[in-house]
N, CA, C and O atoms as a GROMACS GRO file, in nm:
protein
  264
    1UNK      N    1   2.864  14.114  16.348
    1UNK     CA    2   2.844  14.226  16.258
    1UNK      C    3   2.878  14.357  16.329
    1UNK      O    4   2.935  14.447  16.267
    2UNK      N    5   2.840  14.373  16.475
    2UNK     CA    6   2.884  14.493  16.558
    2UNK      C    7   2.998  14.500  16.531
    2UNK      O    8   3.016  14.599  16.458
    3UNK      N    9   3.114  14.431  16.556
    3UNK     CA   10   3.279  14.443  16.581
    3UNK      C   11   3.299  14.489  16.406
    3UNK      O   12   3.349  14.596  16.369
    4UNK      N   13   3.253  14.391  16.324
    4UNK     CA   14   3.285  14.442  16.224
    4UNK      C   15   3.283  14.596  16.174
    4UNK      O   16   3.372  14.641  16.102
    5UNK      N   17   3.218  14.641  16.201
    5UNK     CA   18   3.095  14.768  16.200
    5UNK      C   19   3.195  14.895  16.290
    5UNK      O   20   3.200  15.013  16.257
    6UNK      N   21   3.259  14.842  16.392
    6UNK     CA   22   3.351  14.926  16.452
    6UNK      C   23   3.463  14.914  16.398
    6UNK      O   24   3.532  15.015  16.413
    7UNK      N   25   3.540  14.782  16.305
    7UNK     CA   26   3.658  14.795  16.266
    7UNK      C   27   3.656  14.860  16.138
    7UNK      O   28   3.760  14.903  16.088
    8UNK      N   29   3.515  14.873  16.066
    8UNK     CA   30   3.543  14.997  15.937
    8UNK      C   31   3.556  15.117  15.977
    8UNK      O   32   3.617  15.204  15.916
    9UNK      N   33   3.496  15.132  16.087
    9UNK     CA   34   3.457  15.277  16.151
    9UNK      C   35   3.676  15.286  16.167
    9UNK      O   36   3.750  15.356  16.098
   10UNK      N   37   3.706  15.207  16.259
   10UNK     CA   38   3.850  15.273  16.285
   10UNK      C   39   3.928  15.271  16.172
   10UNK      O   40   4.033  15.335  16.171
   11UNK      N   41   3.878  15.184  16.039
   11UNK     CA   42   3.979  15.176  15.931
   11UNK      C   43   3.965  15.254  15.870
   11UNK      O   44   4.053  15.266  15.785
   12UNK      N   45   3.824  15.382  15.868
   12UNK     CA   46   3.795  15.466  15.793
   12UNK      C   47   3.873  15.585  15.895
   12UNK      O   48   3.948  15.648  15.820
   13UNK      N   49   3.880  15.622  15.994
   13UNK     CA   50   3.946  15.734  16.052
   13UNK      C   51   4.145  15.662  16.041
   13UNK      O   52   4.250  15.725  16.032
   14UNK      N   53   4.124  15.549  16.046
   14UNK     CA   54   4.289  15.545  15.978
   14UNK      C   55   4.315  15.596  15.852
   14UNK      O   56   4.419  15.663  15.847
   15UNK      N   57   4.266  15.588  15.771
   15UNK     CA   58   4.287  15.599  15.620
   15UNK      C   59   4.253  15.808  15.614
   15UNK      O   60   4.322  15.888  15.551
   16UNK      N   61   4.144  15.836  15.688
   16UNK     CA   62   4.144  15.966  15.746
   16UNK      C   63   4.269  16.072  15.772
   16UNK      O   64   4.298  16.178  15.716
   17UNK      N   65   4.346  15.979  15.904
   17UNK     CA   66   4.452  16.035  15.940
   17UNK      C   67   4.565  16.055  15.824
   17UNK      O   68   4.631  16.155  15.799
   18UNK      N   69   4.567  15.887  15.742
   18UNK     CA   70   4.684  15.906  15.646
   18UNK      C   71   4.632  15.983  15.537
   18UNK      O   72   4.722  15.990  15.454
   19UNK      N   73   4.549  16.032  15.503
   19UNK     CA   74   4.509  16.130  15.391
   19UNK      C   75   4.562  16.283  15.461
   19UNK      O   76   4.615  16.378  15.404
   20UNK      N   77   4.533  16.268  15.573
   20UNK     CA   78   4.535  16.416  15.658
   20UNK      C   79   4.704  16.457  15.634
   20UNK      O   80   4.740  16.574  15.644
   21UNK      N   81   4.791  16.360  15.606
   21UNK     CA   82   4.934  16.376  15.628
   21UNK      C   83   4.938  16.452  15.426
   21UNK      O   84   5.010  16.529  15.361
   22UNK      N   85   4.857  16.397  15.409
   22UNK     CA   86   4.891  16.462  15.213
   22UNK      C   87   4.857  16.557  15.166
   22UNK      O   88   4.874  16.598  15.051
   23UNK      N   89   4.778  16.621  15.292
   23UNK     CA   90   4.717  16.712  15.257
   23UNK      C   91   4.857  16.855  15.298
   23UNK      O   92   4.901  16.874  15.411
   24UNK      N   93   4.914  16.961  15.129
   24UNK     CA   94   4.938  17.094  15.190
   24UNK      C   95   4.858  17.219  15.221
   24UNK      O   96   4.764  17.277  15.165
   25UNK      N   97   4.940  17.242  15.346
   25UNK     CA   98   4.786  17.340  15.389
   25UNK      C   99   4.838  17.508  15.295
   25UNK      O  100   4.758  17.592  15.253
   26UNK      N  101   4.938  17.512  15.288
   26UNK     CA  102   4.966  17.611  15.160
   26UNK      C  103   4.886  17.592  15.014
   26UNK      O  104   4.822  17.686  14.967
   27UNK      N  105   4.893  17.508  14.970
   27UNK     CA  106   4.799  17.502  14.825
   27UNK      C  107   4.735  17.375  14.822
   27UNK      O  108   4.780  17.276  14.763
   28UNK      N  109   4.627  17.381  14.888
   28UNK     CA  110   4.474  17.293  14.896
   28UNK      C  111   4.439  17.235  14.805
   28UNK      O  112   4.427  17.113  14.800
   29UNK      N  113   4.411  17.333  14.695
   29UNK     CA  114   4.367  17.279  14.582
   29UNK      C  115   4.471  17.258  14.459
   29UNK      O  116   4.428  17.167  14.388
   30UNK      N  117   4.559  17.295  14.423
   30UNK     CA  118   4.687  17.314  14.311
   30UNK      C  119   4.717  17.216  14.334
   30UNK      O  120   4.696  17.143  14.237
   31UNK      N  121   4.769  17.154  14.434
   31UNK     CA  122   4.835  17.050  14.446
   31UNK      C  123   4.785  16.895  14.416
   31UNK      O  124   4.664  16.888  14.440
   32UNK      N  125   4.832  16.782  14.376
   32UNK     CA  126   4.734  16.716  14.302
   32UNK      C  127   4.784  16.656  14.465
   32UNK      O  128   4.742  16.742  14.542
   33UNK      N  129   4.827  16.589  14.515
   33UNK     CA  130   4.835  16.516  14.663
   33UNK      C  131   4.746  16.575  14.737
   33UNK      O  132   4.657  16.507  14.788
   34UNK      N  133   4.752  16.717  14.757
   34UNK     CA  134   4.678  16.727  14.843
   34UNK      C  135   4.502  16.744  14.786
   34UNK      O  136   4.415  16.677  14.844
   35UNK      N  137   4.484  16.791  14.729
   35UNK     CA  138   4.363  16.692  14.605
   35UNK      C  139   4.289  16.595  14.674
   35UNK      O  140   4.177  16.588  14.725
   36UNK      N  141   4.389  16.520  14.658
   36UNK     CA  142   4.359  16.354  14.636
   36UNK      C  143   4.359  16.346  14.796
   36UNK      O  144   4.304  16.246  14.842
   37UNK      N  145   4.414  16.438  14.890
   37UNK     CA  146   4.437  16.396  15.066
   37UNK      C  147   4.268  16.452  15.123
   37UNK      O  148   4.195  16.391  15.201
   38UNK      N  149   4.237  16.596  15.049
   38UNK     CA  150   4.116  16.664  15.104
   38UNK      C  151   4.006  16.536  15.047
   38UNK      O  152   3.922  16.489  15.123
   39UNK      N  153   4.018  16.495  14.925
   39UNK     CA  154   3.887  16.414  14.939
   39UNK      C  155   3.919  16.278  14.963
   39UNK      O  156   3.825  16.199  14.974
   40UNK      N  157   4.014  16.244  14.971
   40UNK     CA  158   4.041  16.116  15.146
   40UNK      C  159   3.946  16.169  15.251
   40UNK      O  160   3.838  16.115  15.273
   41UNK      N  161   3.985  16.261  15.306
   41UNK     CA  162   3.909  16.282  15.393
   41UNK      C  163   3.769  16.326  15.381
   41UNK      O  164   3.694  16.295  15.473
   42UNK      N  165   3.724  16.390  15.285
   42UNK     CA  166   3.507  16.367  15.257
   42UNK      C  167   3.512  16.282  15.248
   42UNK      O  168   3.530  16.258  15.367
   43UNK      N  169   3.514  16.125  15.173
   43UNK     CA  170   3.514  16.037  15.139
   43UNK      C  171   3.480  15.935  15.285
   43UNK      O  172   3.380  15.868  15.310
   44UNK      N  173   3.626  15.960  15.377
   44UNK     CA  174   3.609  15.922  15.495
   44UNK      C  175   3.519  15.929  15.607
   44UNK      O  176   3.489  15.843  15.690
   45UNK      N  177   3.475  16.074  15.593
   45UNK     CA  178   3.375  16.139  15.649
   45UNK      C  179   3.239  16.063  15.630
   45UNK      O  180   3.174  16.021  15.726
   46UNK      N  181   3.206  16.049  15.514
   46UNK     CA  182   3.081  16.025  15.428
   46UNK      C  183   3.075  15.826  15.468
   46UNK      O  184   2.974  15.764  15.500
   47UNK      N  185   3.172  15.788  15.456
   47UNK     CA  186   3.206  15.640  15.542
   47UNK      C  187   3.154  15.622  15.673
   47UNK      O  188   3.053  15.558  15.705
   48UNK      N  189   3.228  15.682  15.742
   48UNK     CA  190   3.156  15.705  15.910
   48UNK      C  191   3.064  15.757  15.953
   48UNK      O  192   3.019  15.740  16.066
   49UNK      N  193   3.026  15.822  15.879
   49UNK     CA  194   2.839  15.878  15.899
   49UNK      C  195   2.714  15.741  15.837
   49UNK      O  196   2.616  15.713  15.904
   50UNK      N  197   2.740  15.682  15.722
   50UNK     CA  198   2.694  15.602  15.708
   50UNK      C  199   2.688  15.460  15.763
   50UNK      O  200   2.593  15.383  15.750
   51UNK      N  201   2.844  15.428  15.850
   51UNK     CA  202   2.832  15.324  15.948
   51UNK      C  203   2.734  15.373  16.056
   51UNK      O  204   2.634  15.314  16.096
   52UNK      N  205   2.786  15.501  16.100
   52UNK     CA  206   2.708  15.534  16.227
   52UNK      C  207   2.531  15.552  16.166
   52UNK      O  208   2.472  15.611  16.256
   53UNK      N  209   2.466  15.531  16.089
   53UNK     CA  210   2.330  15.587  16.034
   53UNK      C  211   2.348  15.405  16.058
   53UNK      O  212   2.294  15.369  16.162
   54UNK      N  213   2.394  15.325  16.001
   54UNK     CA  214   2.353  15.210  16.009
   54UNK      C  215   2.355  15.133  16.116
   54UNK      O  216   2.288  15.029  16.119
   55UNK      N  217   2.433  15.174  16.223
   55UNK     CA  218   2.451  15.122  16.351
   55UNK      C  219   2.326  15.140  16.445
   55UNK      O  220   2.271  15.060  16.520
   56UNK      N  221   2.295  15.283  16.414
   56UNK     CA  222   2.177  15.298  16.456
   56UNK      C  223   2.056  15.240  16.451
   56UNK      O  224   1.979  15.214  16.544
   57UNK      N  225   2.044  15.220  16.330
   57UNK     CA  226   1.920  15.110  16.236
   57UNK      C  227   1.918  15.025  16.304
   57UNK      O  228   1.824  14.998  16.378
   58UNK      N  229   2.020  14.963  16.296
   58UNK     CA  230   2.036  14.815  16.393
   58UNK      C  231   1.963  14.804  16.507
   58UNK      O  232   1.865  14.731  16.524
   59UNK      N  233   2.029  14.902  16.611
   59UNK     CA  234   1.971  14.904  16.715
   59UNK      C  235   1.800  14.909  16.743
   59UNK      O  236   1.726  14.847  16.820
   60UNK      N  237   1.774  15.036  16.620
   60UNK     CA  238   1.645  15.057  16.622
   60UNK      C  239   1.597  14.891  16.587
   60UNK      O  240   1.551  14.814  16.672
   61UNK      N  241   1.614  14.865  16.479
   61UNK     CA  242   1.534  14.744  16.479
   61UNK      C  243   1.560  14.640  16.581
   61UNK      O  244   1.502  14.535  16.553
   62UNK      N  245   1.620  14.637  16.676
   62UNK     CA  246   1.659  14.560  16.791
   62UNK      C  247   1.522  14.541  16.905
   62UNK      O  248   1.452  14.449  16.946
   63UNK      N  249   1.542  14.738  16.929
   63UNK     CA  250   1.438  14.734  17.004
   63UNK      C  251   1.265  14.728  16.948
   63UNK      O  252   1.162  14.707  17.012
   64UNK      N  253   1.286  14.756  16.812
   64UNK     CA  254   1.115  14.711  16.758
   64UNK      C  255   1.113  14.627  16.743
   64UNK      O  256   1.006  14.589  16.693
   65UNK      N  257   1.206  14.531  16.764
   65UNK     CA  258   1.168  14.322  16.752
   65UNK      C  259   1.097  14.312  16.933
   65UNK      O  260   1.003  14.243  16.972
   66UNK      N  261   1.162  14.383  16.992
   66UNK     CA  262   1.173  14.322  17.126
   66UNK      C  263   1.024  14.357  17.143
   66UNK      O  264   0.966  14.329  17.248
   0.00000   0.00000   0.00000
């Protein structure tokens, strides 16, 4: 479940990066690509905070078994 847990984590900053490429930094919002690239990336964001909140858990409950 760990490895797994790290390969969303890198598939979510991949999918990150390729949103980051759609994004124009001239018109942010007008643009429907880049739209759709800025909330790739919250989306992504909001992904990897919640692996990492759960990774944590884990651990915590690791050491309150022990």
């Amino acid at each position: 479940m760990k490895y797994f847990i790290y390969f969303l984590m890198l598939s979510a900053v991949g999918l990150m990066i390729f949103s980051g490429t759609l994004v124009n930094p001239d018109d942010l919002v007008g643009d429907k690509k880049s739209f759709t690239g800025i909330l790739g990336i919250l989306v992504c964001l909001c992904i990897i905070i919640l692996l990492f909140i759960l990774q944590l858990s884990r651990k915590l409950k690791q050491k309150y078994e022990e």
